[in-house]
C-alpha positions as CSV (number, residue, x, y, z in Angstrom):
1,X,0.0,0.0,0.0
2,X,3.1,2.3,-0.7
3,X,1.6,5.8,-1.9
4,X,3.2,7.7,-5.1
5,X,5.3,5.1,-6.0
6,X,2.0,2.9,-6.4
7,X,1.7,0.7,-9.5
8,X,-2.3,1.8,-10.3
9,X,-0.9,4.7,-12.5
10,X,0.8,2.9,-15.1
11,X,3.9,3.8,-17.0
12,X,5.0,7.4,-16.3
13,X,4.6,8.8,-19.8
14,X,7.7,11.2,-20.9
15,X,6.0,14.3,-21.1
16,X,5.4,14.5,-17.3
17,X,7.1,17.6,-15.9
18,X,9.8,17.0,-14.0
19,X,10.9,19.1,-11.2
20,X,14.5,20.9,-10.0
21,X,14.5,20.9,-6.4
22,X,16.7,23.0,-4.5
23,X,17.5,21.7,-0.5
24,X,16.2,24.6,1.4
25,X,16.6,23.2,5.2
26,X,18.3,20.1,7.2
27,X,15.0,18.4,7.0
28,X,15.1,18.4,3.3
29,X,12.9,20.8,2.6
30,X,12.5,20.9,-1.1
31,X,11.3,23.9,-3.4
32,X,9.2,22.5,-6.4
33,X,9.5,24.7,-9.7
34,X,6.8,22.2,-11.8
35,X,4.6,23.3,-14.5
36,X,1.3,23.9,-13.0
37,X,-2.1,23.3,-14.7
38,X,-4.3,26.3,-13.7
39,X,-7.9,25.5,-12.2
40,X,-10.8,27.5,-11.4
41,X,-11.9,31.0,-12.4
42,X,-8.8,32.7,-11.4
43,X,-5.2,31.0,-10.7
44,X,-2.7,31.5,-8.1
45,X,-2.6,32.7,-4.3
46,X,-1.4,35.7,-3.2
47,X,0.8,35.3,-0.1
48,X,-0.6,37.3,3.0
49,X,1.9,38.5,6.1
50,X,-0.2,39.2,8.4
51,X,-3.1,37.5,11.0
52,X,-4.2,40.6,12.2
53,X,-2.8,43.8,14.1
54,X,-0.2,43.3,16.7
55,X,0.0,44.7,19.8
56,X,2.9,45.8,21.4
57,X,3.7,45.4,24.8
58,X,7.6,44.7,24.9
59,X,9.8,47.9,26.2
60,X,11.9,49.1,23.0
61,X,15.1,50.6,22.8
62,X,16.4,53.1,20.2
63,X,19.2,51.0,18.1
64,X,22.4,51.4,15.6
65,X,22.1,49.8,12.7
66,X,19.2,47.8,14.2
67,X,16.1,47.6,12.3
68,X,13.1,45.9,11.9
69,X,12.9,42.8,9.9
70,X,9.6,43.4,8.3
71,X,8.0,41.5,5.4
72,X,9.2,39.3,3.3
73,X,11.0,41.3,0.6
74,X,14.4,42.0,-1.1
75,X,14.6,44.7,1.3
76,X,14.8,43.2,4.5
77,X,17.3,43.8,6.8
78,X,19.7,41.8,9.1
79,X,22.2,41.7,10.7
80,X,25.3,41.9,8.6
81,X,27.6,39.1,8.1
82,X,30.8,39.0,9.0
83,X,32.3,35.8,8.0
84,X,35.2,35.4,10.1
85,X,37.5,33.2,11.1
86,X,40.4,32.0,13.1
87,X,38.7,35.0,16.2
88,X,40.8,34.8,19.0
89,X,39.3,35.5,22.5
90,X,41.3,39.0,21.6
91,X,39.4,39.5,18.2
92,X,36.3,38.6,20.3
93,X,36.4,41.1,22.8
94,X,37.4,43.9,19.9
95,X,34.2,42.8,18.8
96,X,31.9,43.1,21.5
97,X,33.3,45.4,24.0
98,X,32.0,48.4,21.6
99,X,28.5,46.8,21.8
100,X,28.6,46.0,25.8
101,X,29.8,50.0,26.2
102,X,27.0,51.3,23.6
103,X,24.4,49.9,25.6
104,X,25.9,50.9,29.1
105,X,25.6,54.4,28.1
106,X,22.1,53.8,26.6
107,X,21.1,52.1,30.1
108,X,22.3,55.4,31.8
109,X,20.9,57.9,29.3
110,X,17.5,56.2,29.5
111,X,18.0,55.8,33.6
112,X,17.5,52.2,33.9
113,X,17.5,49.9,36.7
114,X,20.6,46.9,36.6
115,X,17.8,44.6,37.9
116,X,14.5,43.6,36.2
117,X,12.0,41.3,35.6
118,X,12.9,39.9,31.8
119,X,10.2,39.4,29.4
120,X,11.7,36.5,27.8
121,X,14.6,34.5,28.5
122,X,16.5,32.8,25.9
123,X,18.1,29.4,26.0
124,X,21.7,28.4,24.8
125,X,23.9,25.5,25.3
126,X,27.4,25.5,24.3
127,X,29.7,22.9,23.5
128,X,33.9,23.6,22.3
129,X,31.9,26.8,20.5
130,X,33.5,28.0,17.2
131,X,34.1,31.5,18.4
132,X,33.9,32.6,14.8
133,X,30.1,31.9,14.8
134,X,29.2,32.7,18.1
135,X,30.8,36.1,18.2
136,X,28.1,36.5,15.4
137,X,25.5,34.9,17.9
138,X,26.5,36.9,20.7
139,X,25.9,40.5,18.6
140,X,22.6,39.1,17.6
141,X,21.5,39.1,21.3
142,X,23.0,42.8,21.7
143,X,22.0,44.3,19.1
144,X,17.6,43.1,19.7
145,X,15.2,46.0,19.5
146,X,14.4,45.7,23.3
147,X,16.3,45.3,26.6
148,X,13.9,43.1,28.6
149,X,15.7,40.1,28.1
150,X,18.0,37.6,29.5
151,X,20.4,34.9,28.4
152,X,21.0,31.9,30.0
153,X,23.9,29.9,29.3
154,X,24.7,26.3,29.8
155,X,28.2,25.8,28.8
156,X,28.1,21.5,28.3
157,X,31.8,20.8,29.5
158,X,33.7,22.2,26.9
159,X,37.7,21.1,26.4
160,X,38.4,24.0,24.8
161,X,39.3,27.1,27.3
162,X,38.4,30.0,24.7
163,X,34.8,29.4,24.6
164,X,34.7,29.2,28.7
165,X,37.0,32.3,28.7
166,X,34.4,34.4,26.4
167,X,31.4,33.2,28.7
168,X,32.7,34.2,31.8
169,X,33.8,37.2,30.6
170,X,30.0,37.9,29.0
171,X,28.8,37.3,32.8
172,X,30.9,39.3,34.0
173,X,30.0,42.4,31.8
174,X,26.4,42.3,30.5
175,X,24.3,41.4,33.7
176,X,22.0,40.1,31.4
177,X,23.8,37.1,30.6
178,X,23.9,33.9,33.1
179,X,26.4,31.3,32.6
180,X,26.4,28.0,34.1
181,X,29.6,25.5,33.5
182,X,29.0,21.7,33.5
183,X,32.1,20.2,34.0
184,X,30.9,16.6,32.5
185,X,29.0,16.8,28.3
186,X,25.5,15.4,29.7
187,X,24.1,16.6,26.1
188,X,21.9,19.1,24.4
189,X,19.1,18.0,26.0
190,X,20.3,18.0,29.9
191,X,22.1,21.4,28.6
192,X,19.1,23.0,27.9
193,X,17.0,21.9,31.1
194,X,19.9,23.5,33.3
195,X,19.2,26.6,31.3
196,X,15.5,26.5,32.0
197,X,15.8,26.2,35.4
198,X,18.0,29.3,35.2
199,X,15.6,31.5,33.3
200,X,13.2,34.0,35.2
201,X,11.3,35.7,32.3
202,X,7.8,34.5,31.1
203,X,8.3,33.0,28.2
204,X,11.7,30.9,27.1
205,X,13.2,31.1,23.3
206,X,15.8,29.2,21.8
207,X,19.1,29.7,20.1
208,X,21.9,27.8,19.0
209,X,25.1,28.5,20.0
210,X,26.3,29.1,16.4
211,X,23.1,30.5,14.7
212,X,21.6,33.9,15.0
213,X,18.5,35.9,15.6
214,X,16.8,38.7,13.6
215,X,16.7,42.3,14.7
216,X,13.2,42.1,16.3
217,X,13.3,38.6,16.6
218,X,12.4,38.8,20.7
219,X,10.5,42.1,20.1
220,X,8.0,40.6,17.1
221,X,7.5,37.4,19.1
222,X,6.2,39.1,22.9
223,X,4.3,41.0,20.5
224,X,2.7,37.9,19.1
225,X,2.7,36.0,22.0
226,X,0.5,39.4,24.0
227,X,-2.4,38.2,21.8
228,X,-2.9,35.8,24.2
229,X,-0.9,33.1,22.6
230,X,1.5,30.3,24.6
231,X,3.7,28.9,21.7
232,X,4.8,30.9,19.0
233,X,7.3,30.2,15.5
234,X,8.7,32.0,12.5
235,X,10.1,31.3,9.3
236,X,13.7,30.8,9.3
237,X,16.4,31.1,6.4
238,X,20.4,29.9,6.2
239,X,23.5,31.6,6.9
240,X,25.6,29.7,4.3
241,X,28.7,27.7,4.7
242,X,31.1,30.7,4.1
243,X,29.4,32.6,6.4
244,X,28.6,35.8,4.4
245,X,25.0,35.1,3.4
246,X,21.7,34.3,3.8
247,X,19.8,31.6,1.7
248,X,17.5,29.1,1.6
249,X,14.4,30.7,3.1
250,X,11.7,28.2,4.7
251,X,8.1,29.3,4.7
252,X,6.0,27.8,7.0
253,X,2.0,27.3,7.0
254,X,0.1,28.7,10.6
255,X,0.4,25.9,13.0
256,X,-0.8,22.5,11.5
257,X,-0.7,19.5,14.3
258,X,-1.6,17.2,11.3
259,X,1.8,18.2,9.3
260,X,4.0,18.8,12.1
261,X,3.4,14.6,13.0
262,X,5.0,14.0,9.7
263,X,7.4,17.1,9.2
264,X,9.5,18.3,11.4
265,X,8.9,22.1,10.1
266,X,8.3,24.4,13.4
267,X,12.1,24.5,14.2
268,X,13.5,28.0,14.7
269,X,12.6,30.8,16.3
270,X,10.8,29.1,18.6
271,X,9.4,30.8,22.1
272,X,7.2,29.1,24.3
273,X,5.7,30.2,27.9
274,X,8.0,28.9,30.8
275,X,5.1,27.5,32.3
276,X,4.1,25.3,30.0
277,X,7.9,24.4,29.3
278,X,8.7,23.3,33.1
279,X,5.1,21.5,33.1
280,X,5.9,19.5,30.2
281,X,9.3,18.6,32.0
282,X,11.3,20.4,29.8
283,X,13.6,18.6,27.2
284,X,13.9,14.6,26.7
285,X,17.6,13.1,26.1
286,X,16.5,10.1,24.9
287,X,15.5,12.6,21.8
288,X,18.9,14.3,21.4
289,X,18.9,15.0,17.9
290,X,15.3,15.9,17.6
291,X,14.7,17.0,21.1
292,X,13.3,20.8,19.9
293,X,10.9,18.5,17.9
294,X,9.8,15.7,20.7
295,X,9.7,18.8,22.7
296,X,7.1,20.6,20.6
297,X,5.0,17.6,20.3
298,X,4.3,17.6,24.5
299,X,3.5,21.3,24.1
300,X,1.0,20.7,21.7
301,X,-0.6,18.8,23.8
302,X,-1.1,21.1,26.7
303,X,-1.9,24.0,24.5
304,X,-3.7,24.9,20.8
305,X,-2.8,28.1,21.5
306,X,0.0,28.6,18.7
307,X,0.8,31.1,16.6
308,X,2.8,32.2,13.5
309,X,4.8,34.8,13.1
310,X,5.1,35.5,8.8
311,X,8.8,36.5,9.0
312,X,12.2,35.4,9.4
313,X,13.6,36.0,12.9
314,X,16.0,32.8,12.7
315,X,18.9,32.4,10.7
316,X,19.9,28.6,11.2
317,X,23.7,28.4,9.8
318,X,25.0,25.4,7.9
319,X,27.9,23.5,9.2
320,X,29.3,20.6,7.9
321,X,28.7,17.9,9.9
322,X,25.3,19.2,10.9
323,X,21.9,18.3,9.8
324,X,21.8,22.2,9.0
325,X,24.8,21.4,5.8
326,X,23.3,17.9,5.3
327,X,20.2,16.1,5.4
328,X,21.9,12.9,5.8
329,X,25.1,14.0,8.7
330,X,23.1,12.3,11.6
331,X,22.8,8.6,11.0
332,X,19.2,7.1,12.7
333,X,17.8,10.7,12.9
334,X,15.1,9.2,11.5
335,X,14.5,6.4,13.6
336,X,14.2,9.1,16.5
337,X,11.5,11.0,14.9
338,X,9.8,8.0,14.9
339,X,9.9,7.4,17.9
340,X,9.1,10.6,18.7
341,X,5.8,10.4,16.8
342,X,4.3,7.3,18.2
343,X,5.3,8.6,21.4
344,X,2.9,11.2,21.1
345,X,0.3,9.0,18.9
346,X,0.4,6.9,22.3
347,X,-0.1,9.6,24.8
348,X,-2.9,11.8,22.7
349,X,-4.4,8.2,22.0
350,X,-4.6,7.7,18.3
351,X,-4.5,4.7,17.0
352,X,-1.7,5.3,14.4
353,X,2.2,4.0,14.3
354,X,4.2,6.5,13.1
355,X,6.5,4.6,10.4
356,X,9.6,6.0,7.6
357,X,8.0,8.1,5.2
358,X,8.5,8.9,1.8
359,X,11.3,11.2,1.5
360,X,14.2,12.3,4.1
361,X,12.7,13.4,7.7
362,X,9.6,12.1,6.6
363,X,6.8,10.0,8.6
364,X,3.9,8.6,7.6
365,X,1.0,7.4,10.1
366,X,0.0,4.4,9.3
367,X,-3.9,3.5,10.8
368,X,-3.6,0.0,13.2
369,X,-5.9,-2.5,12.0
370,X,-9.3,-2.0,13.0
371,X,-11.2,-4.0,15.5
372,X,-14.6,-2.4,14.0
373,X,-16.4,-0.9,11.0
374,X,-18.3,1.7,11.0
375,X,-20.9,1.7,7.8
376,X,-19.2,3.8,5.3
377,X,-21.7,5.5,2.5
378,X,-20.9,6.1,-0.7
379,X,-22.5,8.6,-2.0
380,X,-22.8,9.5,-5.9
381,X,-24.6,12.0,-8.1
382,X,-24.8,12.0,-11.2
383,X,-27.2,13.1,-14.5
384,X,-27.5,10.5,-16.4
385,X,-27.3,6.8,-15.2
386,X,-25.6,4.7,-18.5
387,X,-24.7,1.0,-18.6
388,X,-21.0,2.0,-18.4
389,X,-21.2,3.5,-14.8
390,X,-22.8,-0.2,-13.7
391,X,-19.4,-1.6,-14.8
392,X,-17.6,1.3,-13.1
393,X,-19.0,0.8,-10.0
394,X,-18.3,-2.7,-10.4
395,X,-14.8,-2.2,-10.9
396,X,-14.7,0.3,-8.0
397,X,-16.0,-1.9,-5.4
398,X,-14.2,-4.6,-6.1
399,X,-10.9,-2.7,-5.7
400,X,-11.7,-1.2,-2.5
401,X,-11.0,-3.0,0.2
402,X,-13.1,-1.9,3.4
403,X,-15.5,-4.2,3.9
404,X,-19.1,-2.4,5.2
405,X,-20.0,0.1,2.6
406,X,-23.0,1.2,1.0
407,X,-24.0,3.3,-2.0
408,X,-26.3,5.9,-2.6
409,X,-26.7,6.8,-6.5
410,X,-28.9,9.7,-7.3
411,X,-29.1,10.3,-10.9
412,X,-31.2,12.9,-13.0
413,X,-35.4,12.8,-13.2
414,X,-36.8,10.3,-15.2
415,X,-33.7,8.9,-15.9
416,X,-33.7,5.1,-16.4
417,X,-31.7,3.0,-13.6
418,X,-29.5,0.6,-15.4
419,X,-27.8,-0.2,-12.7
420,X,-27.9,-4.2,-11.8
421,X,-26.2,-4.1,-8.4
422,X,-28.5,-5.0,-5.4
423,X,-26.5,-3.1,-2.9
424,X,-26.5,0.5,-4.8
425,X,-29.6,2.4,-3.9
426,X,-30.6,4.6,-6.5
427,X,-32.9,7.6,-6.1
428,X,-34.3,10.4,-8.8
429,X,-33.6,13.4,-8.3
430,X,-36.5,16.1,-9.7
431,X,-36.6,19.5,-11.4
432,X,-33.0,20.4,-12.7
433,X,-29.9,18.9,-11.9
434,X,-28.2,20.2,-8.4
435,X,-25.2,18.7,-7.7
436,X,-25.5,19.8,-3.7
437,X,-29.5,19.1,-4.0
438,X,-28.5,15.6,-5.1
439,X,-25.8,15.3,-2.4
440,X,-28.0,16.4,0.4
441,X,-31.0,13.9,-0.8
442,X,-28.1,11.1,-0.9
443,X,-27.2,12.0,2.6
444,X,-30.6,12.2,4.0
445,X,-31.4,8.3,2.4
446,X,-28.0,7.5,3.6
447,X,-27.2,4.7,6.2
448,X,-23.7,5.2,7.7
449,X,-21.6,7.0,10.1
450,X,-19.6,8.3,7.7
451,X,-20.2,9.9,4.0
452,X,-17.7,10.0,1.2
453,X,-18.9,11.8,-2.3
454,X,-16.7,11.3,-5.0
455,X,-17.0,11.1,-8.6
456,X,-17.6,9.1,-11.3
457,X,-13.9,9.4,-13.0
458,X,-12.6,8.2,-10.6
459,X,-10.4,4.9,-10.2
460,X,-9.0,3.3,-7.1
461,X,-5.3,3.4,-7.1
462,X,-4.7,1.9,-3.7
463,X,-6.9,-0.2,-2.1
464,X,-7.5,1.2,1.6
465,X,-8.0,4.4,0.6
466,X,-11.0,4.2,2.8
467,X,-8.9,3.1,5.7
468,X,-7.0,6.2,5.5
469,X,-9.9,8.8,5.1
470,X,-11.7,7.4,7.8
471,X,-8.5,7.6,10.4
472,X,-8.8,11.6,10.2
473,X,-12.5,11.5,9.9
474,X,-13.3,9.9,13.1
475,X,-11.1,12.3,15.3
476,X,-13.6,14.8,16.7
477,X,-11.6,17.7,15.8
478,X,-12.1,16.8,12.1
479,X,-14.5,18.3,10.1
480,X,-13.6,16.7,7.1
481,X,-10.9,15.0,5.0
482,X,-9.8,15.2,1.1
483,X,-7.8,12.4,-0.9
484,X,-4.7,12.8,-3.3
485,X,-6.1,12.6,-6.6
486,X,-3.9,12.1,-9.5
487,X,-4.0,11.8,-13.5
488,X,-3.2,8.8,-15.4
489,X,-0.1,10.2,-16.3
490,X,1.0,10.4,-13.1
491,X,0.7,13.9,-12.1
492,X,-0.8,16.0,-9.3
493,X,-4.7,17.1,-9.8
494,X,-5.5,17.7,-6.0
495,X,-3.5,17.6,-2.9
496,X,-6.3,20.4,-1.3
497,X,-7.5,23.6,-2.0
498,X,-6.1,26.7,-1.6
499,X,-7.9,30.1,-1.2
500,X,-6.2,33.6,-1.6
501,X,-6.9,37.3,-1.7
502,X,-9.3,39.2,-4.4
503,X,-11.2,35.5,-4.3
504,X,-8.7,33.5,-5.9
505,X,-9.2,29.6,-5.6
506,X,-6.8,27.0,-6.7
507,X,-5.4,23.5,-6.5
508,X,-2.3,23.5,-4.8
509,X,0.9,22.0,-6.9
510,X,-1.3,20.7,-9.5
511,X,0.7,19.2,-12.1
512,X,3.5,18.3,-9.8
513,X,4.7,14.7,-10.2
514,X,3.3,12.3,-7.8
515,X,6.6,10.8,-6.8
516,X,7.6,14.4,-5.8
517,X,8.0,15.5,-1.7
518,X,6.3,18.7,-3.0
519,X,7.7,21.6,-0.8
520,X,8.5,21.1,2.4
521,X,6.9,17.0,2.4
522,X,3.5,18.5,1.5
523,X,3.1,16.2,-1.1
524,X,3.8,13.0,1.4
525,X,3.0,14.0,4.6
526,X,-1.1,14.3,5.8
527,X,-1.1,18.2,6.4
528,X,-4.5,20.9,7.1
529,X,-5.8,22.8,4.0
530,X,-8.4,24.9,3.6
531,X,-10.9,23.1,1.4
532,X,-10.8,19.4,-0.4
533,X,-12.6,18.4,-3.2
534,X,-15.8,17.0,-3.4
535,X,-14.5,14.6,-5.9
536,X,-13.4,12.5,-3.0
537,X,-14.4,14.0,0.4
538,X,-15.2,12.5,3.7
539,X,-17.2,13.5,6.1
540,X,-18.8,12.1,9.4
541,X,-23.3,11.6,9.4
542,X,-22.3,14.3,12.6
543,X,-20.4,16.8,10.9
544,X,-22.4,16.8,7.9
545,X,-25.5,17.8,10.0
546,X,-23.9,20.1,12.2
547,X,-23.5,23.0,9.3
548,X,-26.9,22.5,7.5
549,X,-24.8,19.7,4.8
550,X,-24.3,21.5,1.1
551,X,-25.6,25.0,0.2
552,X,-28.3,24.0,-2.3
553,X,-27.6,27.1,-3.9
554,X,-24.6,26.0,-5.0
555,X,-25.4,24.0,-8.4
556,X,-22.5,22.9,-10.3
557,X,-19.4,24.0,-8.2
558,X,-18.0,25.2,-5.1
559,X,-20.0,23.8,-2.5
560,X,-17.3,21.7,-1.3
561,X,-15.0,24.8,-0.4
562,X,-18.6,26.1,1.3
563,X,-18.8,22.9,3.2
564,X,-15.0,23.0,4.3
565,X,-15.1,26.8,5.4
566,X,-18.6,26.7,7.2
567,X,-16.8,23.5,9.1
568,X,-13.7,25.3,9.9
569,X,-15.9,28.3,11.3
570,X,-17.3,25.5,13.9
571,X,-13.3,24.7,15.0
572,X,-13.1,21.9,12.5
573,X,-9.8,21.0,11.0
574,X,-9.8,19.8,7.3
575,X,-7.0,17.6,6.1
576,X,-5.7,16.4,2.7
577,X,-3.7,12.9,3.1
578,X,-2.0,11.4,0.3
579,X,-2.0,7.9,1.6
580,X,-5.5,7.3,-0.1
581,X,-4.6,7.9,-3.8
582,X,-7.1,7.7,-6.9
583,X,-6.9,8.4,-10.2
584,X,-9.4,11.1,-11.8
585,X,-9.9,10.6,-15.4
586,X,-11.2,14.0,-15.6
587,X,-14.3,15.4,-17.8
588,X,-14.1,17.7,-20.3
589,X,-15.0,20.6,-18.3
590,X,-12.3,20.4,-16.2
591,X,-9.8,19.8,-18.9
592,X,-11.0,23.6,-20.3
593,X,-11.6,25.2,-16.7
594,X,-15.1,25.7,-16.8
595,X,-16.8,26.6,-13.7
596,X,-20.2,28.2,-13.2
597,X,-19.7,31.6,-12.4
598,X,-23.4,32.0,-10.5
599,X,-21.5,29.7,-8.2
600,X,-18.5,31.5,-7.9
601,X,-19.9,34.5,-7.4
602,X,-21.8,33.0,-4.5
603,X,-18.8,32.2,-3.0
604,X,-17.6,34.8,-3.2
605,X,-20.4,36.7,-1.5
606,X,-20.3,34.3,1.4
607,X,-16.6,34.6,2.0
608,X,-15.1,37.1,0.6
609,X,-13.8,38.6,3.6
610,X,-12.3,35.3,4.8
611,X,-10.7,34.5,1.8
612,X,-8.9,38.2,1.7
613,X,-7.3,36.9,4.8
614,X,-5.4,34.8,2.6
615,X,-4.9,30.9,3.3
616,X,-3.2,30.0,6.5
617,X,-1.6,26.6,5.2
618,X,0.0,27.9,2.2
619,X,2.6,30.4,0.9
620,X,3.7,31.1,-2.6
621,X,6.3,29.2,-2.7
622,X,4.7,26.0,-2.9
623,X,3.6,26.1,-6.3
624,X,7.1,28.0,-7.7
């Protein structure tokens, strides 16, 4: 049951597109520059970089050469790069005495107190630090936009007597700055705890000892986190391997517990309330490796309370021997992350095993075998009833292997019912054709917990594709789930629906090849969308009912991106997963992008304003 590399497609034909993939992060993060095949009235998805006004509460400072980071354009600015090497303790101080005295005066001009309560206190272990990077880290921490900070420092038994000289003489001159020497290396992990129980401020961020953070990294996250938010992220970029600039930028979706199971994308910046940190025990060594990741999987499950932040505050630098230069420098990384996963699948009690996924860094969640089955309906509309969809629904249910469904065929008035199979109930639908009238009437005659509409072009590529829809369906957080639809040729037709500003609808990385980790794993991994498509869409009897089913007024298209947004108003997740693959053998009115325009300009009159918002779970980049 191995998805994208399945056999139901048939030969790859040579005019596929291929894609270029560039590496854009130590968890092989891929950017996918594929030949898209546009869909629906109006293509692409503007980018949005913003969830609403922020309110600041952090105490600023007036800075040199400090600015803010501010959206994501060519004309950002960061710190500069200084690309050193072979610094001396000497060279060091050169360095950062000038920064330490700059903000001495500032303290006195602005008549602050040497003792406060920090905002935020940020986390470091060393180990034998390269004093060429962390000189660079060390100005990142001077140099933030506010002053309500402190750093706490867990040196991890280092051999080497420069790095201990530098951090006792940073005690010793910016009070801000705690240092704690371990004389044995008890790892990143026991590092890190030591520092939490150090740190006094409200909420804890971390840094690397050779990495660095973005002017307003600490001042843009209290901001976020003041909304009332526990956890908070941003997108991160590379400092590369010469150390003079900054590449491979990672976009992230808003938080997605779905995704973040099978991709470990959260990473850096990350700043979480100490609370929460010390009540979740802090970090785990046997996780050391992936312990910011095993770490964030505990928080998630004391708090939904996660935000985003649309910027890059992190700059993660790429070192040989580091998962940060290679995807492949930590043998059995992999085998942690798993571990890691079921873990959590265990604790949050889903029955899933987290197992290797398709792709480096990947895991796929794999349903256990079920024990029960809940009546699954199949429900159909259609015009016209003809001999050929008897054999096609034949064919389809003999290839499917979950063993209690039922099917509900609604087909046009007066049409005759040629269909021969005892176990397909087939009802007329009157007046004109409605695609959502028909649905609804389906639903309303239907039997089963569950409901999943799909079309008539559709063929079964892998045979527990039920199996995998109903996994997400059933958790009550749910509100519906999507398949991975493909084209006999072996390229992507839907992987979700993305909505955008100015009422744009599209389907993301459409024409992508299906063997492809899309950006970022979203092509392998289960991940939240906004919408699925109706052509294959699940939905639990409960759900269903709970926002009135389809909007009748909705004829031909749309409804299904109606039916996904009025369940996400209700605090309903929807999630695409591309372990339940089928092949569409689309119509012609797909192949020439034809959609109603009454419909579409219903939609756009019931969500207009959310759609300006722009889509949460995507960012431009996926489909370039």
């Amino acid at each position: 049951e191995g998805v994208n590399n399945f056999s139901g497609l048939g030969a790859q034909t040579p005019t596929a597109k291929k894609i270029s993939t560039t590496n854009v992060s130590g968890f092989g993060y891929q950017t996918p520059t594929a030949k898209k095949t546009p869909i629906k009235p109006v293509e692409g998805v503007n980018n949005f970089s913003g969830l609403g006004a922020q309110t600041p509460t952090a105490k600023k400072i007036s800075t040199t050469n400090v600015s803010g980071f501010g959206d994501q354009t060519p004309t950002q600015q960061k710190q500069e790069l200084l690309g050193l090497s072979g610094v001396t303790v000497e060279r060091f101080w050169e360095i950062i005495n000038p920064v330490i005295l700059m903000e001495e005066r500032r303290k006195k001009e602005e008549e602050r107190a040497d003792f406060y309560q920090p905002s935020i206190s940020i986390l470091t272990p060393t180990w034998n630090s390269s004093l060429d990077w962390f000189v660079e880290t060390v100005l990142s921490v001077l140099n933030q936009s506010i002053y309500d900070w402190e750093w706490c420092i867990v040196d991890d038994g280092s051999k080497q007597p420069e790095i201990r000289n530098v951090l006792a003489g940073l005690a010793e001159k910016e009070s801000r700055i705690k240092v704690l020497f371990s004389e044995d290396n008890g790892g990143i992990s026991a590092a890190t705890n030591r520092a939490l129980k150090m740190a006094t401020g409200e909420f804890i961020c971390l840094l690397d000892h050779d990495d660095t953070l973005a002017p307003t990294a600490l001042e843009n996250s209290l901001d976020k986190l003041a909304e009332g938010f526990d956890v908070v992220y941003s997108d991160e970029d590379k400092i590369d391997f010469d150390g003079l600039s900054y590449i491979e930028s990672f976009f992230k979706p808003d938080w997605s517990p779905e995704y973040f199971r099978g991709v470990m994308y959260v990473g850096h910046l990350l700043c979480v309330r100490r609370k929460i940190a010390l009540d979740v025990k802090g970090f785990n060594s046997q996780f050391d490796g992936v312990q910011d990741y095993e770490f964030m999987l505990r928080v998630s499950e004391k708090t939904n309370k996660i935000a985003h932040i649309y910027k890059h505050l992190y700059h993660w630098r790429k070192v040989k021997g580091s998962i940060s230069g290679d995807v492949d420098a930590k043998a059995g990384i992999e085998v942690v992350q798993q571990a890691a996963v079921n873990a959590h699948l265990e604790r949050i009690d889903l029955a899933a095993k987290a197992e290797p996924g398709l792709g480096r860094h990947r895991v796929n969640i794999n349903p256990l075998p079920r024990k029960n089955y809940p009546l699954i309906s199949l429900i159909i509309a259609t015009p016209n009833i003809s001999e050929s969809l008897n054999q096609w629904l034949e064919n389809f249910l003999s290839v499917s292997s979950y063993p209690k469904n039922e099917v509900i065929l609604i087909g046009g008035n007066g049409t005759e019912n040629l269909i021969q199979n005892p176990a397909v109930k087939v009802l007329s639908l009157s007046g004109k054709f409605n695609d959502s009238r028909a649905y609804n009437l389906g639903a309303k005659t239907a039997q089963g917990e569950y409901f999943v509409f799909v079309n008539t072009n559709l063929e079964v590529a892998v045979n527990d594709w039920q199996r995998h829809l109903l996994y997400y369906a059933e958790q009550s957080d749910i509100g519906a789930v999507g398949g991975f639809l493909v084209f006999p040729n072996g390229t992507v037709e839907h992987a979700g629906i993305v909505l955008g500003k100015l009422g744009k609808v599209n389907y993301v990385m459409r024409g992508f090849p299906t063997n492809h980790d899309g950006y970022a794993g979203s092509l392998v991994c289960a991940r939240e969308v906004s919408a699925v498509s109706r052509d294959c869409l699940m939905v639990s009897r409960e759900n269903f009912d709970l926002v009135g089913g389809f909007n009748e007024h909705f004829f031909s298209d749309y409804q299904d991106v109606d039916l996904c947004l009025k369940l996400r108003k209700k605090g309903k997740r929807i999630v695409f997963t591309p372990r339940s693959v089928l092949i569409n053998h689309e119509s012609e009115k797909h192949k020439q992008g034809n959609y109603d325009v009454v419909d579409y300009m219903l939609l756009l009159d019931q969500w207009q304003i959310d759609m300006d918002m722009g889509d949460q779970y995507y960012q431009w980049i996926m489909d370039n």
